[in-house]
N, C-alpha and C positions, 0 to 999 in steps of 0.2 A: 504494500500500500504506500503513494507517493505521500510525503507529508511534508510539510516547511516550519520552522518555530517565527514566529512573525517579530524580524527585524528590518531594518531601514534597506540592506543589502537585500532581504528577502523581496522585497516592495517593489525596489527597481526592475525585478527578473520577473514581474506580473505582466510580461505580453503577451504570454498565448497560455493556453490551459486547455485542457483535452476537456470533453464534454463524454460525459459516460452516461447509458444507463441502466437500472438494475431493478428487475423486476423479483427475480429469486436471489441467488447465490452467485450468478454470474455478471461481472459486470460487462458490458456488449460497448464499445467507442460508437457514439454518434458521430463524435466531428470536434474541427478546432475553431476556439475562437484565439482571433491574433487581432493585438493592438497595434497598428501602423500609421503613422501622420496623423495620431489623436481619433484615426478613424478604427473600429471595428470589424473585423472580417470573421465571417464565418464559413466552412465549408464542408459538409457531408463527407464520412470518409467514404469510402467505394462497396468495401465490404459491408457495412449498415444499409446502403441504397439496395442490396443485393435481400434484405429481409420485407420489404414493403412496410417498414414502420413510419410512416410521416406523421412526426409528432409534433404538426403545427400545420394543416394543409392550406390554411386563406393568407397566410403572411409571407412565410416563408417557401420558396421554391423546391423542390424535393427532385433536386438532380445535383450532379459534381461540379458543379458553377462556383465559384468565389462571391459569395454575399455580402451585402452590406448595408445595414438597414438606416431609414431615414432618421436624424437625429432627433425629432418628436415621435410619439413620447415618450418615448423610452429610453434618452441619453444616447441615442444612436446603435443600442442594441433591440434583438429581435425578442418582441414578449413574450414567446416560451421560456426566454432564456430570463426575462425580469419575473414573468410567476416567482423564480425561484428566490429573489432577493427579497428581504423584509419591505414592510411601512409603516409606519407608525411608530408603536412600542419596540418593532424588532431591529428597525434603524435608528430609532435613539440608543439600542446597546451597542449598535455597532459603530456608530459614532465616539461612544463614549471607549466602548473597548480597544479604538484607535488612539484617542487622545490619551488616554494610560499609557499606553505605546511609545507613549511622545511622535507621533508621525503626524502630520499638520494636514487633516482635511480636504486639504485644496487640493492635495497632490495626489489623493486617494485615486486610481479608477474605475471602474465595474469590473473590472477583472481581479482586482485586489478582491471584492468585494463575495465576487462570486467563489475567490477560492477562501475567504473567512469560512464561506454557507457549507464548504465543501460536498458532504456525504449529510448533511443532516437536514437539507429544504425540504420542501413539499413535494408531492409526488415523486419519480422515478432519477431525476436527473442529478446524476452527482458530477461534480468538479474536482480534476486533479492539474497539476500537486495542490493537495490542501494545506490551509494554514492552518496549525493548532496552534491553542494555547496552552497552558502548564495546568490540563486537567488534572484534580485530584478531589473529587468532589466526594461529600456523602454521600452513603447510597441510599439513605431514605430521606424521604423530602417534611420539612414541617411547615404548614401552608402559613402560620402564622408566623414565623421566622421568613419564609419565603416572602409574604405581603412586606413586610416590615422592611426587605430588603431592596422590594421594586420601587417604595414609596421613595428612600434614601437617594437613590439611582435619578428617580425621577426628578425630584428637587435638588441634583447636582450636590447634596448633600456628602455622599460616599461611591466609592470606587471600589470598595473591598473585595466584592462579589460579584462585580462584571463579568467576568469571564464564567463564573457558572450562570448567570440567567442569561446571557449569549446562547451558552451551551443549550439550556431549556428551549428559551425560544426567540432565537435567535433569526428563525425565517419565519416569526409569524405576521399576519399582517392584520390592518386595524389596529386601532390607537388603543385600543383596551390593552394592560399587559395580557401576555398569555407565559403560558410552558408547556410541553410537550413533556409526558412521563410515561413512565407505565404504572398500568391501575389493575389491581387483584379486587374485582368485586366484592369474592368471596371470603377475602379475608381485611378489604376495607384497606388496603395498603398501598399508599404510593413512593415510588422508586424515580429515580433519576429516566430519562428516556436513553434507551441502548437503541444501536439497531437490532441486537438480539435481545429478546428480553426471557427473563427466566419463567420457567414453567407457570401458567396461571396467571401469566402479566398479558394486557395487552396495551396498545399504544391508546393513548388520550390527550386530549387537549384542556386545558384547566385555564377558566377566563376570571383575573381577576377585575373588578371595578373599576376604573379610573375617577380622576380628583373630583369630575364632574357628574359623575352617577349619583344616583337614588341608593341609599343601604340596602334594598332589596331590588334590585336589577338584576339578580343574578335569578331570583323566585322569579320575577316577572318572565325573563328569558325562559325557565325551566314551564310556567304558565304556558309562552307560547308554544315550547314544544307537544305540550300533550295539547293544544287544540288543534296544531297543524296533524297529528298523527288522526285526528277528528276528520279532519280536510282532505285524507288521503293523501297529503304529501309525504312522502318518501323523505324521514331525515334519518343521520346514526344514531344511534341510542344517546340519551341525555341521561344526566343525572345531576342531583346536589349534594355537594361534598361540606362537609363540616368540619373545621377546625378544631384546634382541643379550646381554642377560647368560645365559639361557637359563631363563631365567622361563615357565613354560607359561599361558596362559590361554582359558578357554574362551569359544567364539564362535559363533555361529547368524544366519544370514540370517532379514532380518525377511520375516515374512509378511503385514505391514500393509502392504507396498509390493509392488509388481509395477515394475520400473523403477522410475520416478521419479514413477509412480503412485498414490494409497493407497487403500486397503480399512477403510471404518469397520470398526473391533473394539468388542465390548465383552462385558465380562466376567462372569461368572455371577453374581458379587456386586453388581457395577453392576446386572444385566437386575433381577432379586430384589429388591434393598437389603438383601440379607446382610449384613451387619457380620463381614467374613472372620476377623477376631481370635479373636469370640466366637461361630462360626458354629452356625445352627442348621441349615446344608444335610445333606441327603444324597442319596445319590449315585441315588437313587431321584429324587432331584428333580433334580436337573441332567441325568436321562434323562427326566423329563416337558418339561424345557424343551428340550431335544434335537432330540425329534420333534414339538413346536407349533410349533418353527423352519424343520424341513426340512422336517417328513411324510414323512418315509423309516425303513421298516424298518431300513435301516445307519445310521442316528442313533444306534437305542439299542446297536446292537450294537457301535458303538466306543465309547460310552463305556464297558457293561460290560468291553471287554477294557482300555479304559485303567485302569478300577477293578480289575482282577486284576492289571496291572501294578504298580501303585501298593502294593497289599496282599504282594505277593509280592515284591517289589526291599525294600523298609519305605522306603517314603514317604510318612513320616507327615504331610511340611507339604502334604499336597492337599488346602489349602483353596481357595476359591471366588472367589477373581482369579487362581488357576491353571488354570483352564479358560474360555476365552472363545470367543465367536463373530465370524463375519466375514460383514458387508454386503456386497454388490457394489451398483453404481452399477445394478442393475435392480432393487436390493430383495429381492435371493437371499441368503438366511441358508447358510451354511457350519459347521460348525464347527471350529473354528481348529485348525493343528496344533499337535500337544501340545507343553510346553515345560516346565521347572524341574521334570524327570524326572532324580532324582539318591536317594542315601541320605541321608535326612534324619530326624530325630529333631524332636518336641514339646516343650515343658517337661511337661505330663500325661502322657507318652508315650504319646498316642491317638493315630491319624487324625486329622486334622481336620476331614474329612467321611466322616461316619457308611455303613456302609453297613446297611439294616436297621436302624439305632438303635446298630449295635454299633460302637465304635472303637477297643478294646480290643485284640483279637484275632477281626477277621473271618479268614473264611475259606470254602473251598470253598460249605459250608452256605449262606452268609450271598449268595452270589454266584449260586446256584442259585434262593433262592427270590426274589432281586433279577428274574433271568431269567424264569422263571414269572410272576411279579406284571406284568412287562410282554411277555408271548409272545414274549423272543428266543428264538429255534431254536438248538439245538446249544451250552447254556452249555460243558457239558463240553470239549468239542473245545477251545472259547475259552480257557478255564483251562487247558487239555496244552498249545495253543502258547505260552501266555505260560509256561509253567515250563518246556518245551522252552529258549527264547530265555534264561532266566535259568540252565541247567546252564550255556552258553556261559561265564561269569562266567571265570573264572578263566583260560583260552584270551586273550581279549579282552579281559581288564583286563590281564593283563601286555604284551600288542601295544600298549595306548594310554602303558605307562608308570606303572600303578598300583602301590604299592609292595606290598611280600610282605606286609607287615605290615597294610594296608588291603585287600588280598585275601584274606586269611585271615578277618580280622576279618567283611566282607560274607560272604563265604563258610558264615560258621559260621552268620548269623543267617540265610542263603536257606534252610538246611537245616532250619532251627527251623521258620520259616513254610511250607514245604513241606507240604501234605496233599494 
């Protein structure tokens, strides 16, 4: 296994890095990417073209061609290859785990970046040579030691521990912090994330709060999962974890792993090169990309009931790295179960992906003639179950621990959006 210890001499020799990927045990070369005159190059090796795995088929070309992608949005790399880097919480640690470093920001470049993530991103795609750090971590995780430790991070506070919440979750994205561990249901234990994880473990994801949450956001999120499981939407298993101080935080098994497994993902914004901040998606177009993925009539029909869930719960942050797709090792597109289904708000207080043009106040109208424009059968029905699953509200947020006062509040605005 290639690895580098991350100094200044290491930093300068970050022009190319091989692009791997690893579905089981075996890691397979995709291609290189090489930095040349500030510009990015990437190119398929011969023998990968020779498996038919195109793991990115609307952006990227899937032949032995030298590429080189436009420099918005994506810093001039192709967003297969940005899925794999942090935003949010997982670029402030990589930020921060550089300037411990003492190595100055400016000089960093996506390929620094990418071989930080090395073997530990999302979905199948690893990066070598990777850069480690001087792992030597616990191997059982304490969530209250853990909060305690992103809070320090965040307010620039301490540097102590960087290098292990990197390690946690270092590729996740959304501003909320997150970590990657493994979780023993059956024995209620969680463990550092490996790629192999010992018997009884499997991979999860642990979301804690951020400075601007509700104390119970994490119930509320746990709420929406069991109404969307009401709605027929397909998510991974949720749960609520509890701290020994009695801290709740929400958690979801990944769906990029099967075992010790992974499943390339990538994400609407990546397939596209959507710029998800400033998107110009809609949800029109992430049901064209649906069914050129699958070919299946039930493509467009879950996305339309995820987009009635979303317009009817007010989730308004569904933009375009919240819906993604899943490769299998035979080159079968899936599309990924849903996930960052919660009550959330915009600063425009729009949608953030448009349905019909409209982000304002869609509704039923705007979901009907979605349906029509691409021949789903029976929109109506889709729209009764999903506002079937949201009268639930109230019943099912107080079982998860939602307070009276954040279920009043949701409660008044399902009534609003109700048509």
């Amino acid at each position: 296994m290639q690895e580098q210890k991350l100094t200044q001499q290491t930093r300068k020799r970050s022009k190319q890095i091989n692009v791997f990927i690893r579905f089981s045990e075996d890691e397979i070369l995709v291609g290189k990417l090489l930095l040349d005159n500030r510009l990015i190059h990437f190119k398929y090796d011969d023998d990968f073209l020779n498996l038919g795995l195109n793991i990115s088929p609307f952006k990227l070309e899937y032949n032995n061609k030298i590429q080189v992608a436009n420099p918005k949005p994506f810093r001039g790399i192709f967003g297969v290859f940005d899925d794999s880097l942090p935003d949010g919480w997982g670029m402030l640690l990589l930020n921060r785990a550089l300037e411990k470093k003492g190595l100055s920001l400016n000089d960093i470049n996506i390929l620094d970046q990418l071989a930080y993530i090395g073997e530990t991103g999302k979905g199948a795609l690893i990066y070598r040579p990777a850069i480690t750090g001087d792992e030597n971590f616990s191997h059982h995780i304490d969530l209250d030691r853990l909060k305690t430790a992103m809070d320090k991070v965040y307010y620039g506070t301490s540097t102590e521990v960087i290098e292990e919440l990197l390690a946690l979750g270092g590729s996740s994205g959304g501003a909320r912090p997150k970590a990657n561990v493994g979780y023993n249901p059956n024995k209620n234990e969680i463990i550092h994330g490996q790629n192999i994880l010992p018997h009884g473990f499997n991979h999860w994801i642990i979301k804690f709060p951020s400075s601007e949450d509700p104390q119970d956001i994490a119930n509320i999120e746990y709420a929406y999962y069991k109404m969307a499981q009401i709605a027929k939407i397909k998510m991974s298993e949720c749960t609520l974890l509890e701290s020994k101080k009695g801290r709740k935080v929400f958690a979801t098994k990944r769906f990029d792993r099967a075992g010790d497994d992974r499943i390339h993902m990538h994400s609407m914004a990546g397939l596209t090169h959507d710029n998800f901040r400033l998107s110009a998606v809609d949800y029109g177009h992430i049901i064209d990309v649906a069914y050129h993925l699958e070919q299946s009539a039930s493509a467009r029909e879950n996305v339309l009931r995820l987009a009635a869930f979303n317009i009817y719960s007010h989730n308004l942050d569904d933009h375009s790295k919240n819906v993604s797709w899943l490769m299998d090792k035979s080159g079968k597109w899936t599309l990924a179960p849903a996930y960052d289904l919660t009550y959330s708000s915009t600063s425009i207080g729009e949608h953030s992906t448009r349905i019909g043009g409209e982000g304002a106040n869609p509704g039923r109208k705007n979901l009907i003639e979605l349906a029509d424009e691409f021949s789903i059968n029976k929109p109506n029905e889709i729209i009764n179950q999903v506002q079937e699953s949201l009268a639930h509200w109230p019943d099912i947020a107080k079982k998860c621990g939602v307070s009276k006062e954040s279920i009043k509040r949701i409660q008044t605005k399902f009534l609003e959006l109700k048509d």
